[in-house]
PDB file of N, CA, C and O in Angstrom, chain B, residues numbered from 101:
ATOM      1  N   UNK B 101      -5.555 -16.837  -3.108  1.00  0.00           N
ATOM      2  CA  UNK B 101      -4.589 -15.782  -3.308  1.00  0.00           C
ATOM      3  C   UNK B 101      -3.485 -16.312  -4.218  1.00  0.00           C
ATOM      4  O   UNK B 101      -3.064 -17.468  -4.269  1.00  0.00           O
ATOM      5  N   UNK B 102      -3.080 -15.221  -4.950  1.00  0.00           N
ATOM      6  CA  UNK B 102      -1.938 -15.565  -6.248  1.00  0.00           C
ATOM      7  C   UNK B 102      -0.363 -16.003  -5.567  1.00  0.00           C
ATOM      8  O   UNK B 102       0.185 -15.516  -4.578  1.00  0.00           O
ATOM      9  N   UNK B 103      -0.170 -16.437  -5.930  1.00  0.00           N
ATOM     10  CA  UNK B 103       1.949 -16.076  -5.742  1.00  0.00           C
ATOM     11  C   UNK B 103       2.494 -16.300  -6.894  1.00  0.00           C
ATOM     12  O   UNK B 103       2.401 -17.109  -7.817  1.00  0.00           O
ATOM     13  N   UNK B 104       3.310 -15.032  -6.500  1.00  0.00           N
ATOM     14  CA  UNK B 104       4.574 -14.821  -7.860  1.00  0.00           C
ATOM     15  C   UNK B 104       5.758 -14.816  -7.440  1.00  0.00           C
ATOM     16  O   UNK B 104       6.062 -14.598  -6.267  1.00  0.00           O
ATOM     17  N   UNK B 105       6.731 -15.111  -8.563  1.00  0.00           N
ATOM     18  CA  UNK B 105       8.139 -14.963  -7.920  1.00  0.00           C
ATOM     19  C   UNK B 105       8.593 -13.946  -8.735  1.00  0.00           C
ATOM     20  O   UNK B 105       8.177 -13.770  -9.881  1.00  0.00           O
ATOM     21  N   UNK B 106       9.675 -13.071  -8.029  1.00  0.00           N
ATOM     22  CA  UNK B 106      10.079 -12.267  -8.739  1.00  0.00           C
ATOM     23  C   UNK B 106      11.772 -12.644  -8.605  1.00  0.00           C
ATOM     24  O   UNK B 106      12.217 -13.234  -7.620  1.00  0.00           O
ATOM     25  N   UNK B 107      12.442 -12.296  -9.514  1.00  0.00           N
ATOM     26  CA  UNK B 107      13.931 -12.098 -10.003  1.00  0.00           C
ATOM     27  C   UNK B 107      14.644 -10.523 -10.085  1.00  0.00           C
ATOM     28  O   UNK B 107      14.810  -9.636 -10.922  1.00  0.00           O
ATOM     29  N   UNK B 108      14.961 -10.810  -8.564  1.00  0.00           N
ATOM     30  CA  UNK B 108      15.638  -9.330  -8.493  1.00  0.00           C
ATOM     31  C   UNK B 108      17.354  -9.062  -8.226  1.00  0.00           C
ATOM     32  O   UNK B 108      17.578  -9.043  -7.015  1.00  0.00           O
ATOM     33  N   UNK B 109      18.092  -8.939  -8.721  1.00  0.00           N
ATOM     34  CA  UNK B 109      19.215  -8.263  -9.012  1.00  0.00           C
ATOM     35  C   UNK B 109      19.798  -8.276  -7.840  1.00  0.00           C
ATOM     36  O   UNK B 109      19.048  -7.716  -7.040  1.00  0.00           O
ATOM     37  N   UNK B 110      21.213  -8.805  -7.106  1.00  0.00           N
ATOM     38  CA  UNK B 110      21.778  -8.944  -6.029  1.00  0.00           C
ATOM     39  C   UNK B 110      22.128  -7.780  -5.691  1.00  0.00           C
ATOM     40  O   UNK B 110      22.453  -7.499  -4.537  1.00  0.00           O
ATOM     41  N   UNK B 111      22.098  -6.715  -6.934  1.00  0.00           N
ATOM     42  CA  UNK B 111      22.436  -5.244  -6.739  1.00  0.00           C
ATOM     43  C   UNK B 111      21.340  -4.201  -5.768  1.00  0.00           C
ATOM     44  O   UNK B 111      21.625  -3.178  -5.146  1.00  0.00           O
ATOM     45  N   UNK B 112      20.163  -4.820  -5.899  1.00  0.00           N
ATOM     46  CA  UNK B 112      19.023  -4.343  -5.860  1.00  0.00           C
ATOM     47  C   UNK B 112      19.182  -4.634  -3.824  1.00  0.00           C
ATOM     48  O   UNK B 112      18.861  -5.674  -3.249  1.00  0.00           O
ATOM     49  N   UNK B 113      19.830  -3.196  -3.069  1.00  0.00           N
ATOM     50  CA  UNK B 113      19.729  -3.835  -1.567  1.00  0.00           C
ATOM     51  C   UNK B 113      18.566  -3.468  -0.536  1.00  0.00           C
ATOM     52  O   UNK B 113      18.592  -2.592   0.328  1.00  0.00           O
ATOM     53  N   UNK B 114      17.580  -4.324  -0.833  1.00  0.00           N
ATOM     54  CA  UNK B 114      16.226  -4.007   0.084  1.00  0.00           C
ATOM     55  C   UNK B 114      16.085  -5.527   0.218  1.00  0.00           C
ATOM     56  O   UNK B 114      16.617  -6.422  -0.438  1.00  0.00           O
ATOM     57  N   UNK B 115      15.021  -5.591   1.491  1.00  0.00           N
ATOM     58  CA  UNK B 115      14.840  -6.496   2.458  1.00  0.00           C
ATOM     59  C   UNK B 115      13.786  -6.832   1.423  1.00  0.00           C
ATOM     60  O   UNK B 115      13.428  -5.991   0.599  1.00  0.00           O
ATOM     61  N   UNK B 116      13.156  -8.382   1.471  1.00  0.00           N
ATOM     62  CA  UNK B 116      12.046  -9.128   1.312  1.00  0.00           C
ATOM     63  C   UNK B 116      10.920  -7.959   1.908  1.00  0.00           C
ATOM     64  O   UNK B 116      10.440  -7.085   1.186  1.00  0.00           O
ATOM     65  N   UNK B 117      10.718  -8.064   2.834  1.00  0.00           N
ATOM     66  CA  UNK B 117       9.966  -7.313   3.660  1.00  0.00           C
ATOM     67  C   UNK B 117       9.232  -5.711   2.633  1.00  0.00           C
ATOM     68  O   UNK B 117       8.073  -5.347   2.434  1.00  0.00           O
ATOM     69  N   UNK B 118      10.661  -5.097   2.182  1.00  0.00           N
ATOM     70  CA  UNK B 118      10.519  -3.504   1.796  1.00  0.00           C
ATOM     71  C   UNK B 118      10.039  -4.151   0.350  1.00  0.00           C
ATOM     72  O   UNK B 118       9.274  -3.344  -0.177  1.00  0.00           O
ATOM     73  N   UNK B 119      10.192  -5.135  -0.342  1.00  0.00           N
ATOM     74  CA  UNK B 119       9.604  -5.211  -1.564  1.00  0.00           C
ATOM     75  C   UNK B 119       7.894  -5.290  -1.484  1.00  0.00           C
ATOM     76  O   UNK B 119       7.191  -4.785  -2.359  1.00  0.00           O
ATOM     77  N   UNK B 120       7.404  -5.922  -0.434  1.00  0.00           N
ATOM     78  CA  UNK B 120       6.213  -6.126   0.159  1.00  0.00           C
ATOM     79  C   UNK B 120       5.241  -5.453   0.115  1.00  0.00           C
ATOM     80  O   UNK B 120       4.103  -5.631  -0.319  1.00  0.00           O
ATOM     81  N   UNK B 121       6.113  -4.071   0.941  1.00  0.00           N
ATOM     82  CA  UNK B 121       5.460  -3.347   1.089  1.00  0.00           C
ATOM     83  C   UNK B 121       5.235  -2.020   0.101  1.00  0.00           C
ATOM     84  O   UNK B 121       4.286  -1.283   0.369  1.00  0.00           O
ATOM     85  N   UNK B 122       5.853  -1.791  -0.720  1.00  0.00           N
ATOM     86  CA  UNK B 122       6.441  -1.301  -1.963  1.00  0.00           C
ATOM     87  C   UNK B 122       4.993  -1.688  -3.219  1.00  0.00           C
ATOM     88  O   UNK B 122       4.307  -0.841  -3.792  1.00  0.00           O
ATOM     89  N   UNK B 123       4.883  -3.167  -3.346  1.00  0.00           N
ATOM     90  CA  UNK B 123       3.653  -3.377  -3.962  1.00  0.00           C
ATOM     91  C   UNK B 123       2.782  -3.413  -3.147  1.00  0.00           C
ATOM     92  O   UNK B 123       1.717  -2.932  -3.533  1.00  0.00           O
ATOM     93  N   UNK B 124       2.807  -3.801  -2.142  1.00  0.00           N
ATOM     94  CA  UNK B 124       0.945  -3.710  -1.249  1.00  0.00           C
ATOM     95  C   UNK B 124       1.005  -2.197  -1.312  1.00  0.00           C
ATOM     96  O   UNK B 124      -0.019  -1.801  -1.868  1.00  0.00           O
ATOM     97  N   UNK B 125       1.588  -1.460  -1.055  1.00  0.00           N
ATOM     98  CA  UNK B 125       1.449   0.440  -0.947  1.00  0.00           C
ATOM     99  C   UNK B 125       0.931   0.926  -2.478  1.00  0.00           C
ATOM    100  O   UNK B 125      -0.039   1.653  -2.693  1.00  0.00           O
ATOM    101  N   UNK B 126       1.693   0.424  -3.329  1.00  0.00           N
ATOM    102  CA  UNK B 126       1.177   0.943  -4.880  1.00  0.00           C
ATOM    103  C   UNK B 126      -0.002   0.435  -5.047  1.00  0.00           C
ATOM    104  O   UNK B 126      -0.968   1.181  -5.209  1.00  0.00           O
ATOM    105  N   UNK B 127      -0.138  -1.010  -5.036  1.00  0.00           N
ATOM    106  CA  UNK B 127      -1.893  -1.260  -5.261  1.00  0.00           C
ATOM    107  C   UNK B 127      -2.944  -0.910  -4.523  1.00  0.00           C
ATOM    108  O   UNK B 127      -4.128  -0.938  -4.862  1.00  0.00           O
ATOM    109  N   UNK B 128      -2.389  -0.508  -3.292  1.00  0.00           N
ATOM    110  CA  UNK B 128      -3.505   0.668  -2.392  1.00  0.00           C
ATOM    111  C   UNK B 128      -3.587   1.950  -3.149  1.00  0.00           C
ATOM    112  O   UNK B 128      -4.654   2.197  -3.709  1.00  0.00           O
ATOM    113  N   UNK B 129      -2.942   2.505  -3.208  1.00  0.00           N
ATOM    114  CA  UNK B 129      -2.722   3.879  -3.947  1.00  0.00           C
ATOM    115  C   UNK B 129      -3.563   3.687  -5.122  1.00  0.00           C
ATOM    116  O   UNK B 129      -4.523   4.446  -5.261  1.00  0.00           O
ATOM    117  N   UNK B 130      -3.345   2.807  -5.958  1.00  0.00           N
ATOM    118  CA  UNK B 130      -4.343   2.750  -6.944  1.00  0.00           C
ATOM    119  C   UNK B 130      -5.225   2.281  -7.181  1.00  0.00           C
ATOM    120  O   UNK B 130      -5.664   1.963  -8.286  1.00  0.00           O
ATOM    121  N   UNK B 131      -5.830   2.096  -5.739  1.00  0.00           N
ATOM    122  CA  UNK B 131      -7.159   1.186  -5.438  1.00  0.00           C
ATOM    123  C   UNK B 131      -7.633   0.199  -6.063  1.00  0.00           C
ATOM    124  O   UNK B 131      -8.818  -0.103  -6.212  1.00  0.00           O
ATOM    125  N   UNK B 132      -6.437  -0.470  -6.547  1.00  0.00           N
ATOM    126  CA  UNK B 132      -6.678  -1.499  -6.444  1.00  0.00           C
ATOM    127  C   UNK B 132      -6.630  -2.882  -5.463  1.00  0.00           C
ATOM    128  O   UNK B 132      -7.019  -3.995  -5.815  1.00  0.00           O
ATOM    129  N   UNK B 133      -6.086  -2.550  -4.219  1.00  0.00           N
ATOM    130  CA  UNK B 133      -6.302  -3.546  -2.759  1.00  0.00           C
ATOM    131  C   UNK B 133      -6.875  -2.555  -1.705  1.00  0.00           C
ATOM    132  O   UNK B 133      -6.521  -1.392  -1.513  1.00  0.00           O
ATOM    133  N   UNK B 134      -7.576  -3.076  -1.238  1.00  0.00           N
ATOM    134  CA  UNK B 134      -8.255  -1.920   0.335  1.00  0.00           C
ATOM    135  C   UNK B 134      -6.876  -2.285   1.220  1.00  0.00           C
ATOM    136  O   UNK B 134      -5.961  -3.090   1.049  1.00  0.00           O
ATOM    137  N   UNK B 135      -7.186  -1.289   2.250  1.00  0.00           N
ATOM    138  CA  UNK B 135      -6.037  -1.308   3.199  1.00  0.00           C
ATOM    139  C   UNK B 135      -5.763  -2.831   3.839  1.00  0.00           C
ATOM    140  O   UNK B 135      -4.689  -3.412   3.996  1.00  0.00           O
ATOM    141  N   UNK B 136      -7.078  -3.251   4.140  1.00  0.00           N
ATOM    142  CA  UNK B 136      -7.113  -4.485   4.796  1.00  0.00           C
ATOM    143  C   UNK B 136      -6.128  -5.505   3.631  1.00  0.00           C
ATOM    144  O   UNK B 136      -4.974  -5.882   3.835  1.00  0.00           O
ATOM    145  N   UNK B 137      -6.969  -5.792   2.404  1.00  0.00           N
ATOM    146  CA  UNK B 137      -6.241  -6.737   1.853  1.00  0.00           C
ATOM    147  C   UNK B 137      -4.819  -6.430   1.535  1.00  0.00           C
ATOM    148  O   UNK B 137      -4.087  -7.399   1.336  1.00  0.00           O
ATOM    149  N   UNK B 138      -4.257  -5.100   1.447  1.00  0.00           N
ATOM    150  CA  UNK B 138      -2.961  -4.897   1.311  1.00  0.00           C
ATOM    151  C   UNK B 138      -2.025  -5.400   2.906  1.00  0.00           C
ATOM    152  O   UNK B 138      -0.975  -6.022   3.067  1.00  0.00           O
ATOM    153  N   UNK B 139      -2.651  -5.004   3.520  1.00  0.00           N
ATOM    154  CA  UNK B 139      -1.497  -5.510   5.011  1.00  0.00           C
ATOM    155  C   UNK B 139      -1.885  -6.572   4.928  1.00  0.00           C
ATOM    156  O   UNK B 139      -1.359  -7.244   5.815  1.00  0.00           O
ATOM    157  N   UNK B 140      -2.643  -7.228   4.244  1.00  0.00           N
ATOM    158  CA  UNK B 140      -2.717  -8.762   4.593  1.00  0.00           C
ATOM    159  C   UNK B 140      -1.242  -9.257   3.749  1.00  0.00           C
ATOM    160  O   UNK B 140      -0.434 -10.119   4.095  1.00  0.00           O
ATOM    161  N   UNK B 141      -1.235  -8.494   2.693  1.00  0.00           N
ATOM    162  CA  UNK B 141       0.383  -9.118   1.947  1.00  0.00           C
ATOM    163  C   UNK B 141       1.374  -8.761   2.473  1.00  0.00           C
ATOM    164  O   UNK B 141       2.366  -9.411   2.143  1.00  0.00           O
ATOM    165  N   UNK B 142       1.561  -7.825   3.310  1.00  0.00           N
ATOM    166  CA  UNK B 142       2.617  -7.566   4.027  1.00  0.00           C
ATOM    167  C   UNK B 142       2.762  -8.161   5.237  1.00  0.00           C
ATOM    168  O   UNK B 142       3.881  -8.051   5.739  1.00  0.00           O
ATOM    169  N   UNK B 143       1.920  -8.774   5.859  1.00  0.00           N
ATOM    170  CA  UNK B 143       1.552  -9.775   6.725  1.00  0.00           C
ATOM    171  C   UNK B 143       1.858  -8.500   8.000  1.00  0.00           C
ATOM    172  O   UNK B 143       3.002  -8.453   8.452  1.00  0.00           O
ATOM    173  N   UNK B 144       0.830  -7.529   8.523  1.00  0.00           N
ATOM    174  CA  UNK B 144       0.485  -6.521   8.889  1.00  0.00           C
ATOM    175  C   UNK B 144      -0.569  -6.454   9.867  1.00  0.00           C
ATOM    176  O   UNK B 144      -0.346  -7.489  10.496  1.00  0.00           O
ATOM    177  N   UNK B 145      -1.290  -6.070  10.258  1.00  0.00           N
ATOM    178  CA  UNK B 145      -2.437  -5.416  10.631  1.00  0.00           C
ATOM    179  C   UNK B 145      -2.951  -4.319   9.892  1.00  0.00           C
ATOM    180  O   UNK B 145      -2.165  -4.007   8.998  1.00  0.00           O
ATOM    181  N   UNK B 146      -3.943  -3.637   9.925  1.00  0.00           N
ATOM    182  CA  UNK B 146      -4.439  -2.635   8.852  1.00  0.00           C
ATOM    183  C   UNK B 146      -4.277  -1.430   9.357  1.00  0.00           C
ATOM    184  O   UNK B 146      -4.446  -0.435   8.653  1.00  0.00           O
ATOM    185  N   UNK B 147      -3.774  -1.316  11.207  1.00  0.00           N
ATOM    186  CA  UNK B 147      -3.247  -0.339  11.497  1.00  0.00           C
ATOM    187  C   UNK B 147      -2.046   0.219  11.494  1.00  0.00           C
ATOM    188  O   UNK B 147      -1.786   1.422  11.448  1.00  0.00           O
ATOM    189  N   UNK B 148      -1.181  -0.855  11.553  1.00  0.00           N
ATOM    190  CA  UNK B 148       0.119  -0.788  10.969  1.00  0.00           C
ATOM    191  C   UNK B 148       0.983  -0.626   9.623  1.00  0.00           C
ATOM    192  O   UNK B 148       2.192  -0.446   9.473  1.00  0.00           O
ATOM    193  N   UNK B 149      -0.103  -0.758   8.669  1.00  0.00           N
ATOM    194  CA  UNK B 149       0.336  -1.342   7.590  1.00  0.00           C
ATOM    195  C   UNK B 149      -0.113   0.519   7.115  1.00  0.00           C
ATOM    196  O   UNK B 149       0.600   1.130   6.318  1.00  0.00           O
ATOM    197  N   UNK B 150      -1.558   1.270   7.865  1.00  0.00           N
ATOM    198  CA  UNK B 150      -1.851   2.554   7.294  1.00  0.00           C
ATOM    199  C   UNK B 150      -0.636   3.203   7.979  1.00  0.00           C
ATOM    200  O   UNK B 150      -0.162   4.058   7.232  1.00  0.00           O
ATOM    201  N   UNK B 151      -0.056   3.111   8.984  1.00  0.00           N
ATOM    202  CA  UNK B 151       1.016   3.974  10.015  1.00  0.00           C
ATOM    203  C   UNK B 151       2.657   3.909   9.006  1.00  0.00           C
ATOM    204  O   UNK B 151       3.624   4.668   9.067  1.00  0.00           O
ATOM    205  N   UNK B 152       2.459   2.866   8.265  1.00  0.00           N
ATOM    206  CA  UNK B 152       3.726   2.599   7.267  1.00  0.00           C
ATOM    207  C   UNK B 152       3.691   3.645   5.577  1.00  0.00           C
ATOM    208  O   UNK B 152       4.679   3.897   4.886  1.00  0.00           O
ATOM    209  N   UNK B 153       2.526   3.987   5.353  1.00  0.00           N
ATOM    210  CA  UNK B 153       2.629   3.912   3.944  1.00  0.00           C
ATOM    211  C   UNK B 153       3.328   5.142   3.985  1.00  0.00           C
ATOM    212  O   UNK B 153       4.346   5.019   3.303  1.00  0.00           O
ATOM    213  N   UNK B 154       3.239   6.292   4.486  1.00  0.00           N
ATOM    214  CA  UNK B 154       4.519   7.638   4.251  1.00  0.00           C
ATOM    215  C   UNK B 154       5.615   7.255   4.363  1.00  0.00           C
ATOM    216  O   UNK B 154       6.495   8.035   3.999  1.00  0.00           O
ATOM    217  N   UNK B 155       5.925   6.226   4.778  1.00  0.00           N
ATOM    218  CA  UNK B 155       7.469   5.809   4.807  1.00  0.00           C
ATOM    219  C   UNK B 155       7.902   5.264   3.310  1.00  0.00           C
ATOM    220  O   UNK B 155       9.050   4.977   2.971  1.00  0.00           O
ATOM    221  N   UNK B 156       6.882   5.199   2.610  1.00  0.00           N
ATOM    222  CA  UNK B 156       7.116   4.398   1.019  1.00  0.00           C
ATOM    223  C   UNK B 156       6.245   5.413   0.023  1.00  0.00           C
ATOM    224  O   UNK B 156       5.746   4.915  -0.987  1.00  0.00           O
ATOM    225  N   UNK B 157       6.075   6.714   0.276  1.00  0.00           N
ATOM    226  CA  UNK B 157       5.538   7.779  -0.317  1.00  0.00           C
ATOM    227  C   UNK B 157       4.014   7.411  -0.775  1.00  0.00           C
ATOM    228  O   UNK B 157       3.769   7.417  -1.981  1.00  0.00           O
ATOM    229  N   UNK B 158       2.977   7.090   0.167  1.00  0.00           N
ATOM    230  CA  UNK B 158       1.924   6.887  -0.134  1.00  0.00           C
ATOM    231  C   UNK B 158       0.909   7.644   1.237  1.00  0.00           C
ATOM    232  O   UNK B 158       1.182   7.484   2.426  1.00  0.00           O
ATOM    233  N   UNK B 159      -0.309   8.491   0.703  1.00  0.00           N
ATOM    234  CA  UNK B 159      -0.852   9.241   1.432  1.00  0.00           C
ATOM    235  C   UNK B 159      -2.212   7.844   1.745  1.00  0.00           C
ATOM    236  O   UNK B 159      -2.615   6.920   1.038  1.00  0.00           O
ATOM    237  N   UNK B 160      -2.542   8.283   3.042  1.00  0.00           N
ATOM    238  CA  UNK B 160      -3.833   7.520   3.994  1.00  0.00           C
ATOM    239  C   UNK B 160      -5.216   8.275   2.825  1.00  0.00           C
ATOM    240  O   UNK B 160      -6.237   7.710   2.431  1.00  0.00           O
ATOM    241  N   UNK B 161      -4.836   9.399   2.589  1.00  0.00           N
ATOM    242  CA  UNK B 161      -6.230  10.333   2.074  1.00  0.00           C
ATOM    243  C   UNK B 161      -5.990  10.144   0.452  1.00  0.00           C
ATOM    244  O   UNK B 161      -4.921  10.124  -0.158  1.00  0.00           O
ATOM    245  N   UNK B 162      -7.240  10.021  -0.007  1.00  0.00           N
ATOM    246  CA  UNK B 162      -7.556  10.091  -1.584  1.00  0.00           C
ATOM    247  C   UNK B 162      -7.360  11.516  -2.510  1.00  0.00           C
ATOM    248  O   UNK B 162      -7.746  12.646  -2.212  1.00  0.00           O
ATOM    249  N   UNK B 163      -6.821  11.191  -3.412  1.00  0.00           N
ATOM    250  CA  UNK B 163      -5.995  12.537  -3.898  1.00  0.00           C
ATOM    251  C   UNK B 163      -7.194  12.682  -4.832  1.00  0.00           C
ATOM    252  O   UNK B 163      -6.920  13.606  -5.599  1.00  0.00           O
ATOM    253  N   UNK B 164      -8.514  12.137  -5.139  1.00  0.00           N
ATOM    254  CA  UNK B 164      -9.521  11.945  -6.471  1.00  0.00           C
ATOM    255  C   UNK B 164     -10.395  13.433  -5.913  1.00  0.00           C
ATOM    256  O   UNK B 164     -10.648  13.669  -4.732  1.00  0.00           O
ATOM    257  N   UNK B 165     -10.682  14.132  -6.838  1.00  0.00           N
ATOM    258  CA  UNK B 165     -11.142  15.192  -6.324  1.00  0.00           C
ATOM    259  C   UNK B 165     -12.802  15.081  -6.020  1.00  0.00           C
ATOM    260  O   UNK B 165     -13.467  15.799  -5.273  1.00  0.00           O
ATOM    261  N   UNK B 166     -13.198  14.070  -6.754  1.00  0.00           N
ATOM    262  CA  UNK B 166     -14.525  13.514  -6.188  1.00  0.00           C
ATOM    263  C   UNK B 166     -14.977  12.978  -4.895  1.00  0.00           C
ATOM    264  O   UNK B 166     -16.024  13.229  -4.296  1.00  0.00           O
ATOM    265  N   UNK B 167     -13.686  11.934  -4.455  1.00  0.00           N
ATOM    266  CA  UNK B 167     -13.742  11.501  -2.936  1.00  0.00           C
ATOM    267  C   UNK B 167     -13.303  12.508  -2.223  1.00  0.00           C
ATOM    268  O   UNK B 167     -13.703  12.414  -1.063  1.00  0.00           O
ATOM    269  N   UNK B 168     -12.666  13.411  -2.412  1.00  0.00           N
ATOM    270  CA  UNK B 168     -12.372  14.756  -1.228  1.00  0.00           C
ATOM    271  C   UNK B 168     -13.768  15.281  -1.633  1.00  0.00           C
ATOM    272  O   UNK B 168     -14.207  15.704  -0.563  1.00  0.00           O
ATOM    273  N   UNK B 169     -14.621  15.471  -2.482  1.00  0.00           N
ATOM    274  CA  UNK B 169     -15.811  16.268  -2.308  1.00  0.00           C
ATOM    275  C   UNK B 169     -16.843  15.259  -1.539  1.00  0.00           C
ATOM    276  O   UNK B 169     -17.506  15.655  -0.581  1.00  0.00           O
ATOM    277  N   UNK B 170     -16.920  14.001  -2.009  1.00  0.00           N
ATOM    278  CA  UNK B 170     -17.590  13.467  -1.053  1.00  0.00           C
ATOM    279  C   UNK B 170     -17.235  13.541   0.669  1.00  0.00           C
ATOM    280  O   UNK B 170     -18.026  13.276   1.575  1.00  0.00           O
ATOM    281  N   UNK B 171     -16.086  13.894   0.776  1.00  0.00           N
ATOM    282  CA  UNK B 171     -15.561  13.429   2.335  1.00  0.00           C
ATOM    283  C   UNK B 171     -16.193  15.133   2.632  1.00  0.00           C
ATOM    284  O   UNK B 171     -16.958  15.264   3.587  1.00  0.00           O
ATOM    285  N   UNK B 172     -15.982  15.878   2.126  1.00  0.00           N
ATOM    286  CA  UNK B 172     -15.945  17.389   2.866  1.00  0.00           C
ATOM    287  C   UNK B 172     -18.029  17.019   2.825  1.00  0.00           C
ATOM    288  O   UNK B 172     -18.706  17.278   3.820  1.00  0.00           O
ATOM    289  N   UNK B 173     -18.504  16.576   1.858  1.00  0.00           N
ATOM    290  CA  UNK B 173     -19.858  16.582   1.840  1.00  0.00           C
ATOM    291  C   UNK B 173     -20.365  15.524   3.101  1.00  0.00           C
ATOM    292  O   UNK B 173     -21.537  15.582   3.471  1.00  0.00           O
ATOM    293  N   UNK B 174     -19.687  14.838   3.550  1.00  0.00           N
ATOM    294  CA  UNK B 174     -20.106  13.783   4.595  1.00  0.00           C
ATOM    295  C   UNK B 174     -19.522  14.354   5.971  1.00  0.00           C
ATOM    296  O   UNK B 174     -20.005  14.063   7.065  1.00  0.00           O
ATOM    297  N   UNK B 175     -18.573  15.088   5.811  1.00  0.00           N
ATOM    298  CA  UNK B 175     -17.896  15.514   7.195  1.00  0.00           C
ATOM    299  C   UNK B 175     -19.558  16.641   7.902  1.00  0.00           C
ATOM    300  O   UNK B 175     -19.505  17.197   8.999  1.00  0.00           O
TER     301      UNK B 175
END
């Protein structure tokens, strides 16, 4: 696994924590991390980490109109 450092602005008032989750939530969203590997950066569980993402404007369900046709075709 990578590490980066980032340089953020004393102005900038969010917790370590909310930056975390901020990128593990966006690279879920854009599938680029599965849920699992994203709460793994937030140091999470994968149930906790799905129970968090509306709090950082990110939906559990796929907005791709192909995976909603697959899901309604599998339901």
């Amino acid at each position: 696994m990578r590490t980066i450092q980032l340089h953020i602005p004393d102005s900038v008032e969010l917790k370590d924590y909310d930056f975390s989750m901020i990128i593990a939530s966006k690279l879920y969203e854009e599938a680029k991390l599965s849920a699992g590997q994203a709460a793994e950066i937030v140091g999470l569980s994968k149930r906790a980490f799905i129970e968090m993402l509306g709090k950082y404007g990110v939906s559990v369900f796929s907005t791709s109109i192909a995976d909603l046709n697959s899901d309604i075709a599998n339901a």
